[in-house]
N, C-alpha and C positions, 0 to 999 in steps of 0.2 A: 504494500500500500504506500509508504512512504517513498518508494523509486518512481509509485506514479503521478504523485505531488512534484517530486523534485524536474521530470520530463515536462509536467504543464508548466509549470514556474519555466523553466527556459525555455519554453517557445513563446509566451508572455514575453519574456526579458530581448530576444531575438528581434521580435515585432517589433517593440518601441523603439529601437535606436534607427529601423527600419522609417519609421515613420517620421522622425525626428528631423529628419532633412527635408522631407515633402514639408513638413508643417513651417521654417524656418523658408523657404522657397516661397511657400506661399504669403507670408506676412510679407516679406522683401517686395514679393513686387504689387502688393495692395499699398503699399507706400510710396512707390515710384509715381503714379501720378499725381500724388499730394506735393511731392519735391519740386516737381516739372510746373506746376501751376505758380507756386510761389517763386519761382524765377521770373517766371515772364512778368510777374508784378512791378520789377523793380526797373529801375529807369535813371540812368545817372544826371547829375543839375551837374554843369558845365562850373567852374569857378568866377566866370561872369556873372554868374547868378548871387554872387556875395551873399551867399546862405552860412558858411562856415570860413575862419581864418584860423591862419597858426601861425607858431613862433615854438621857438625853441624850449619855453618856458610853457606852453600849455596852449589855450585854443581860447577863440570867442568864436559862438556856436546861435542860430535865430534858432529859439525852441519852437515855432511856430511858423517856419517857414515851408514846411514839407507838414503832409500828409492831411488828417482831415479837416484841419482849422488854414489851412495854405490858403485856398479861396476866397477866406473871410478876410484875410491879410492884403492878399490882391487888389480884391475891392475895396479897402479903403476903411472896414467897417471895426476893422480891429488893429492897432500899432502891434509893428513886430519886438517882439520879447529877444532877448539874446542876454547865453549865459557864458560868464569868461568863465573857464577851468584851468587848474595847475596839471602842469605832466600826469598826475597821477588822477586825473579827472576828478579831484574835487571842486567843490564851487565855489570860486572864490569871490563874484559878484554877479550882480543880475541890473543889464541896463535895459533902457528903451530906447528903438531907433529913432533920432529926430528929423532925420532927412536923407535924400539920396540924392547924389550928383553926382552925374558920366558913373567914372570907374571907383567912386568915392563913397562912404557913407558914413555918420556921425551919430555914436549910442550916448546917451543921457541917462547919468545916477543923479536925481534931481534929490533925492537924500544927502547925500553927499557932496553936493553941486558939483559933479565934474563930469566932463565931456572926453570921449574916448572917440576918436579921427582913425578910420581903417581904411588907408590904402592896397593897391597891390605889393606894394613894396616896403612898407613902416605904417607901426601903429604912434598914434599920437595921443597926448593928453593934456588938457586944462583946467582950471579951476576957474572959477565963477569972475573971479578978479584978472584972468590973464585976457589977455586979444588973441594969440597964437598957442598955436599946439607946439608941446614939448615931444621932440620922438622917444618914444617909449622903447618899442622892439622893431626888428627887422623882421618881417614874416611877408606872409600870400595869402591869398583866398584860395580855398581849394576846393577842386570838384566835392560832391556827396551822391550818394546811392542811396536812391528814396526807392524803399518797398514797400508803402504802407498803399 
């Protein structure tokens, strides 16, 4: 009796490892068209688009210039948000854009009263009391990949 327990038990054991690869096959590629769709979502913003800049010290980033509040930005209904972060993406401040011209645009910490000047080629900065921007850092605008 127990030789014929032991022969069921290994054709049980047999079957599963058998099986184990169809089932792992089969999850694999029920996932492939979920990956394939979410590719085609995403769409790169060229760096003229002055969505994101960087510098060697960290980045100033519009939290609202991509994805589903973009349009409200556009139109005019809502000021673009932008947050500066350190190398290690913390947040180091949160301005508002006050204006855009050519290849140029100008964020406002009216807490703080200071103005931050983002070209393609240097960041600037002034206080309520100066006329001119101080160059800050040396950086760029750089492209971004909106998947949203």
């Amino acid at each position: 009796m127990s030789v014929q327990r032991g022969t069921a038990n290994t054709r049980r054991s047999r079957s599963v490892p058998r099986l184990l690869p169809l089932l792992l096959a089969a999850l694999c590629l029920a996932a492939v068209p979920l990956s394939v769709a979410h590719a085609k979502d995403c769409a790169t913003r060229a760096s003229t688009s002055m969505i994101a800049w960087r510098h060697d010290q960290g980045s100033f980033q519009c939290d609202n210039c991509v994805g589903a509040q973009a349009s409200r930005v556009v139109s005019g209904a809502v000021p673009r948000q932008w947050t500066e972060y350190n190398k290690e993406r913390r947040v180091l401040n949160v301005f508002v854009e006050e204006h855009r011209d050519g290849a140029q645009l100008v964020l406002r910490d009216d807490a703080r009263g200071v103005s931050i000047l983002l070209r393609n080629d240097l960041c600037g900065v002034r206080t309520e009391a100066e006329q001119n921007f101080r160059q800050l850092y040396g950086g760029t605008f750089m492209s971004v990949v909106d998947c949203t």
